[in-house]
N, C-alpha and C positions, 0 to 999 in steps of 0.2 A: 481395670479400665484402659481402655485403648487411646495412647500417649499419641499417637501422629495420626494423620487422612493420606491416604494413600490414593492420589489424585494421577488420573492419565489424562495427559496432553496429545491431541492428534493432529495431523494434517495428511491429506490425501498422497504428499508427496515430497521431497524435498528435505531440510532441514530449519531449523529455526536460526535467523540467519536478519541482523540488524540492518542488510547492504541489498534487502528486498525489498517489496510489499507485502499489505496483505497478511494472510492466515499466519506463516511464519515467521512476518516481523512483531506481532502483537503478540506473537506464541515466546518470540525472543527477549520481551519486554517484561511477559509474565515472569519466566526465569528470573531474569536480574528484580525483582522488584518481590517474589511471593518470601514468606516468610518459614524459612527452611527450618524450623524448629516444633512449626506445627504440619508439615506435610514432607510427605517423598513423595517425588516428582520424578515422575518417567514420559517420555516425547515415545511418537509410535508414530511413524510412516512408512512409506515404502522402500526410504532410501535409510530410516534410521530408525533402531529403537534404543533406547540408552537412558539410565536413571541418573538423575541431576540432586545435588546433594549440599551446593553453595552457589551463590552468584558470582564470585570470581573466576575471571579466566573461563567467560563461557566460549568466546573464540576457539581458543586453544581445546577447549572439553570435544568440542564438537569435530572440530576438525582432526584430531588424534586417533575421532572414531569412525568416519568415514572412507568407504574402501577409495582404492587408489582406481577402480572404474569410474567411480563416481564423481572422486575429484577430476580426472579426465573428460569425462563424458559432460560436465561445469563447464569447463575450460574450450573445451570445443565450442559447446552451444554461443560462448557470450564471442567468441572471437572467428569463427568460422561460419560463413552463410549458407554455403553447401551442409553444414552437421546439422545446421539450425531448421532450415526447408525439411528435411529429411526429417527430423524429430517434430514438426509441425504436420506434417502429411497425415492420411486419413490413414494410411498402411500403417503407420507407429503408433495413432493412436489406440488401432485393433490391437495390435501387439501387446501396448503397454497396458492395458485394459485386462486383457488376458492375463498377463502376468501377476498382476495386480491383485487379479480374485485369485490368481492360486498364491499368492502371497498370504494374503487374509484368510481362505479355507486351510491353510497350512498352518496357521498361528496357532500357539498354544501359550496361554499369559498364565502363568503360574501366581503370579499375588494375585491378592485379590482386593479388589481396586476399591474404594468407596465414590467416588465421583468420578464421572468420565465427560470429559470436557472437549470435542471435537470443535474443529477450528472450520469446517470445509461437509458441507453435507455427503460428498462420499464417502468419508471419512467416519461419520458415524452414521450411514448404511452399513460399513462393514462392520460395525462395533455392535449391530443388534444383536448377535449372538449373546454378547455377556448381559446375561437377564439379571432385575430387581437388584439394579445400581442405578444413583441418580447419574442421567443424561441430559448433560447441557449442551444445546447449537449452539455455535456461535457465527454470523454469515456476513462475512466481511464485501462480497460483492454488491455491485449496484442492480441489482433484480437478480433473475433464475437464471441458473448456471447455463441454460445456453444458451442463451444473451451475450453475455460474459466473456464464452469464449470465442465465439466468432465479432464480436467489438475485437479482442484480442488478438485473433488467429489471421485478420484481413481475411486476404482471397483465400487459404490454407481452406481444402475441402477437407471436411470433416462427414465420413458416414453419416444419413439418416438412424441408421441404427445405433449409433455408437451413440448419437446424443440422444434417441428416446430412453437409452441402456440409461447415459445420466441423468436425464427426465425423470426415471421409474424410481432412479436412488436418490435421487431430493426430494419427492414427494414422501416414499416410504421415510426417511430421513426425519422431515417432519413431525410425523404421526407420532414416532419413538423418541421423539425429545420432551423431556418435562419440560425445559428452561429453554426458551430461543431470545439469543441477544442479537443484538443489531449495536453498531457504533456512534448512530447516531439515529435522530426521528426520523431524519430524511431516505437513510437508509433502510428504515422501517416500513415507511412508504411507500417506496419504491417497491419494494419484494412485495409489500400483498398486495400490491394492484396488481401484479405480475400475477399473483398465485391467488387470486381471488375466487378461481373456480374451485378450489380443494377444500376451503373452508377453513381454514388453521383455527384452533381454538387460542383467541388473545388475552386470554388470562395467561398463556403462557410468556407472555411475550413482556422483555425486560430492555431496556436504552441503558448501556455501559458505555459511557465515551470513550472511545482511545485517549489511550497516554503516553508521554514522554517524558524522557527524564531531564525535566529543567535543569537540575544542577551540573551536569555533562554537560549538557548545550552552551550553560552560560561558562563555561570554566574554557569551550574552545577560544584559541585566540590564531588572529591570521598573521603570517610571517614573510618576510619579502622572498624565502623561496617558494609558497605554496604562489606567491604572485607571478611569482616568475616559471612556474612549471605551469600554469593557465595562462599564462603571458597576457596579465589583465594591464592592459597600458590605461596612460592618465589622457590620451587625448582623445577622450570622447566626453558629450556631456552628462550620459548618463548612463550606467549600467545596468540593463535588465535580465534579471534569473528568471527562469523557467524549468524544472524538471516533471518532466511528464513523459509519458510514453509515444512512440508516431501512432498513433492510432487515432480514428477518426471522430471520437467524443472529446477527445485532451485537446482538440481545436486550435493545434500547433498552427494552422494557419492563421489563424486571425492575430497571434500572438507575432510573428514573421508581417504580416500588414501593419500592427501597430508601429512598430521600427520604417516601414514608409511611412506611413501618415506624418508619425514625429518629424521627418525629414521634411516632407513635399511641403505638410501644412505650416510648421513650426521652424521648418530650419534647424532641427536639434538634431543632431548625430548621437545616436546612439549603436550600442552594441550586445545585442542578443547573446547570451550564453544557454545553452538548451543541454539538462541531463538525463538523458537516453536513448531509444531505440526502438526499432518496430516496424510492421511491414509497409507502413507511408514513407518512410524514406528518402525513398528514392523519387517522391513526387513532391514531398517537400524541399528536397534540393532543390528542382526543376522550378519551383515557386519562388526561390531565392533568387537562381539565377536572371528568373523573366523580372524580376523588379531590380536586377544591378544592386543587389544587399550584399553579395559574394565577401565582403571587408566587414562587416556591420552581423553577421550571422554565425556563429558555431557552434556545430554538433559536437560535445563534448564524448558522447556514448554515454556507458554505463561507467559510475561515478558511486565510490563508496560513501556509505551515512556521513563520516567525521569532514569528509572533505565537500559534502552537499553541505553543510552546517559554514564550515570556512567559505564557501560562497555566496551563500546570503549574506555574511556576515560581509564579504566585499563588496556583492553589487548592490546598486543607489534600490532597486524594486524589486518583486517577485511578484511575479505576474502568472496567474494562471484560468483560462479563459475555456475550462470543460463545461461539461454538462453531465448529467449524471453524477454530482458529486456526490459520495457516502459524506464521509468525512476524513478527506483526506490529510496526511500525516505532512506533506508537506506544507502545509498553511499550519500549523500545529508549529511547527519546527522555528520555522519564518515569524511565525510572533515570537518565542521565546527569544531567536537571533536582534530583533529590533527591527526587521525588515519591515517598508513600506509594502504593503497587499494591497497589488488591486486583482479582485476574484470576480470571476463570474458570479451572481445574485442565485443562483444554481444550487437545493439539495443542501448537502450539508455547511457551506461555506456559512450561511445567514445564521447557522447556532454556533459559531466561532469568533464572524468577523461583525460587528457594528458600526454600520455605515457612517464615516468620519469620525467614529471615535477612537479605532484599534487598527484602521484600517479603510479601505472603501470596495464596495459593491456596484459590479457594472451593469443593468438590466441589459441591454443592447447589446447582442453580442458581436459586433464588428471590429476591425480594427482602428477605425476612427475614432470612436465611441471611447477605444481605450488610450488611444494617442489625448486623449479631452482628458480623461480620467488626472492620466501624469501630469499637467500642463497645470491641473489644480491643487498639487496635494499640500498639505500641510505635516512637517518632518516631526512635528509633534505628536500625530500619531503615533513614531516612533517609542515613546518609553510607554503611552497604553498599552501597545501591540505584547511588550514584556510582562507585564503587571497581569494581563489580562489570559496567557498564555499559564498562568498558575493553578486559573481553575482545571487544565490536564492535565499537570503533575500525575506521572508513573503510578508513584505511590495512591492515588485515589483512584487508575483506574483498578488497581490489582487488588483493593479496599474492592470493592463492586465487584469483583467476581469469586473474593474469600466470601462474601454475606452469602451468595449463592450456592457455593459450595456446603457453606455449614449448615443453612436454614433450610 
């Protein structure tokens, strides 16, 4: 009788990688969390295939295995905007496309796999070749992949062709899935109104929440030099977190107004901290400076997990004012820290946060509306926010995608 499941993990690209989003942070979560006694576990992308064997030291596993192009070709994208342009263009995407399928028609996977678990619908478009294995989607974006990427990509022109190419592989994608997951209902939603015209059959269709690992979260603690390398000073009245992307759903503006309003309406000085990047940029500056916030505003960039965690854990709120939420990992993170939430009423935030109880819910999306929000909260939400942050726990989502594997 056959002692282990020999389960493959996919993603269209990248590696599984805690300091992302998305396909390969939940791909990184499964890792530290499945139970290495009943499965071997191999990750399969473009940039990696490699079998995982314990949850310690998956940092160090992954990066040991990574060529030295790849760690460069990282390192360029998040620090250089000339590399970054050039890798977002319609010319790279042809390219990487390309490459891509002759990666996959060149594959040859010697085990043989019992459940194939794809993270990213092109991901298991290329996997329909290994026939009469269970096939589970799992689809972490907020609708159809190109959607997705031009929310993502800004102005970046991207072929007509190149996205009906990932058109034809999310739909085929579909067809070949037994099992399709979504993270939350909202992001259930979202997709089949998108893909309403294909028909999907919803008996296949399962809600596995994302998860995180409470007990990491609660164990970080902040230190006067993580304060002093953010250079979080005491004389403001309130500190607000924000990490989101510049992109035009994350609605980094109205979050940049709240910080006026607090001011003009209230008199309160506060200070913006913001963790990330994206092609608004450079117009969200431009919005900082016409309102004189230039003191009151910072773009942190890109900011790893342990130290996204030590920032909620210092600022007074976390505030995040998108649309389109799936269910996002950052309000996830933010209740286990104790942080004050106020979220947009938006998708998945309403199966997380209840309104005054763990947190609050903005319907209005402006920045006034959220300047009102702060002005009322109650800090007691603070220990619900924790308590209630339990129902994620890691281990219950990786519980929800063992049942699927073995049934």
């Amino acid at each position: 009788m056959k002692s282990m499941m020999n389960l493959l993990l996919s993603a269209f690209s990248e590696f599984p990688n805690n300091d992302t989003g998305g396909a390969n942070k939940i791909i990184y979560q499964i890792l530290r969390g499945i139970d290495y006694s009943k499965y071997s576990v191999d990750y399969l992308s473009k940039n990696l295939f490699k079998n995982f064997t314990k949850p310690e030291d998956l940092n160090s596993q992954i990066n040991s295995s990574l060529s030295t192009k790849k760690k460069l070709g990282r390192f360029m994208f998040y620090n250089f905007s000339f590399y970054r342009n050039i890798v977002l263009s319609s010319w790279y995407f042809s390219k990487n496309l390309k490459a891509t399928n002759r990666f996959y028609e060149n594959l040859r996977l010697d085990k043989e796999y019992d459940v194939l678990h794809a993270h990213d619908t092109r991901s298991m478009y290329y996997l329909k070749k290994i026939k009469d294995k269970k096939k589970i989607l799992t689809i972490h974006s907020d609708g159809s992949i190109v959607n997705t990427l031009q929310n993502y990509l800004g102005d970046s022109s991207i072929s007509k062709d190149i996205m009906n190419k990932y058109l034809l592989y999310e739909n085929e994608s579909l067809k070949i899935a037994d099992v399709i997951t979504f993270p939350s209902q909202a992001a259930r939603d979202l997709f089949l109104e998108e893909k309403a015209e294909i028909g999907i059959d919803l008996n296949k269709i399962k809600v596995v929440y994302n998860g995180i690992d409470t007990q990491f979260i609660d164990n970080i603690n902040v230190d006067e030099n993580f304060k002093k390398k953010y250079f979080l000073p005491e004389d403001f009245d309130v500190i607000i977190f924000n990490a989101a992307s510049h992109i035009s759903i994350k609605n980094i503006d109205i979050v940049i107004d709240t910080v006026y309003h607090l001011k003009k309406k209230y008199n309160i000085r506060a200070l913006l901290l913001n963790a990330g990047s994206g092609p608004n940029t450079t117009k969200l500056l431009t919005k900082i400076r016409s309102l004189n916030l230039n003191s009151q505003v910072r773009f942190l960039g890109r900011v790893p997990s342990i130290e996204i965690i030590k920032l909620l854990k210092s600022a007074d709120i976390l505030i995040s004012a998108a649309e389109r939420v799936v269910f996002d990992m950052i309000i996830l993170e933010a209740l286990m820290a104790g942080s004050v939430i106020i979220a947009s009423n938006r998708g998945g935030n309403s199966e997380a946060i209840i309104d005054g109880v763990n947190g609050y819910l903005v319907d209005e999306l402006n920045g006034e509306r959220f300047a009102d929000a702060i002005m009322c909260i109650d800090r007691n939400v603070s220990s619900n926010a924790r308590k209630s942050a339990l129902r994620f726990d890691l281990l219950k989502m990786v519980l929800g995608f063992e049942n699927l594997y073995t049934n």
